[in-house]
C-alpha positions in Angstrom: 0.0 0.0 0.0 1.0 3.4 -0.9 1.4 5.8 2.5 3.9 8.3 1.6 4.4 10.7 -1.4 6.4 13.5 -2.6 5.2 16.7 -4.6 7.4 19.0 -6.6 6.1 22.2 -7.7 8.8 23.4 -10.8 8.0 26.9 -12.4 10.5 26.9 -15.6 12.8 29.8 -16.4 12.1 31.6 -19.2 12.9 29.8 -22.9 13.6 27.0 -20.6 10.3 25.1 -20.7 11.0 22.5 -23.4 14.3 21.7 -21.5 12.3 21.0 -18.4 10.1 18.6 -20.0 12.4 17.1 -22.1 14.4 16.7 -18.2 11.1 15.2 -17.0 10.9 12.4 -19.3 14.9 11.6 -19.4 13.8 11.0 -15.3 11.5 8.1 -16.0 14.2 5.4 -17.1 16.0 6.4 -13.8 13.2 6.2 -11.9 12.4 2.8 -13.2 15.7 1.6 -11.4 13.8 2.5 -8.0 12.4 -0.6 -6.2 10.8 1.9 -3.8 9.0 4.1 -6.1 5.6 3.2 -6.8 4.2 5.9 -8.4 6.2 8.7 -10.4 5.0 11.3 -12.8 6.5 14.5 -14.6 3.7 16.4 -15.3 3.1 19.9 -17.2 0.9 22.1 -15.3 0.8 25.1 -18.0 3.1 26.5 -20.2 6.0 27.0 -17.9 4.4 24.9 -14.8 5.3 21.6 -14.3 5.3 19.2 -11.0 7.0 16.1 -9.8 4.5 13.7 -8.1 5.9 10.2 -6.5 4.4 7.7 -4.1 6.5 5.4 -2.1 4.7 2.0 0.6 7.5 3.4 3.0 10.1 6.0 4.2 13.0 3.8 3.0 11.3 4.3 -0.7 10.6 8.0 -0.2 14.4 8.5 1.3 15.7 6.3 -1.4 14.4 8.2 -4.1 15.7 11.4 -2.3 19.0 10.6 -2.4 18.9 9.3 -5.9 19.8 9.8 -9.5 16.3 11.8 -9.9 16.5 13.9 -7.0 20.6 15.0 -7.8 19.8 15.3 -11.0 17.2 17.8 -10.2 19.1 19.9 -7.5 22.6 19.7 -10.0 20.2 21.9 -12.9 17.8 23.5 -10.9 19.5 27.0 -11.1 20.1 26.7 -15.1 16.4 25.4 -15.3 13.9 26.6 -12.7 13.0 30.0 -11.9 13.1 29.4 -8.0 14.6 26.1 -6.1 12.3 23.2 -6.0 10.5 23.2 -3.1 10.1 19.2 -2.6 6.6 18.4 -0.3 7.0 15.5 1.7 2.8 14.3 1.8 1.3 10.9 3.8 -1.1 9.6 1.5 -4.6 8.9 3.0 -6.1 6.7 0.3 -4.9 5.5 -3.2 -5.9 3.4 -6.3 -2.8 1.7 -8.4 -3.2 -1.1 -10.5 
């Protein structure tokens, strides 16, 4: 069961937006490596929105995933991409359907 998640706001500098998304679907194969992860999306929110959403059964996932490819990856370009730090949301989950 899924009881813990993570939620990552990303605002994209300008001219940078195609960069991000092209970043958030580079992240997929290296999030695929995770045993931990459950759930993991990139999504686009608007034109220069977009938001990291993960779900993990545990806190071993969820710190896993922290100190993983993903997560250094993200910190390593965040000044060249994002228009302010990502501000990463640690969430419980309260109820969840995955198949």
């Amino acid at each position: 069961m899924v009881k813990f998640a993570l939620y990552v706001p990303l605002e994209a500098k300008s001219g940078k937006e195609e960069e991000v998304a092209a970043f958030l679907r580079a992240g997929l194969p290296l999030v695929n490596e995770e045993p931990g992860t459950v759930a993991w999306f990139g999504v686009r929110l608007g034109k220069s929105s977009f938001a990291i959403f993960d779900a993990f059964p545990d806190e071993e996932g969820r710190g896993a995933h922290l100190s993983g490819k993903v997560a250094a990856a993200l910190m390593a370009r965040a000044d060249e991409l994002f228009a302010s730090p990502p501000q990463i949301n640690k969430l419980d989950v309260l109820a969840a359907k995955l198949p």
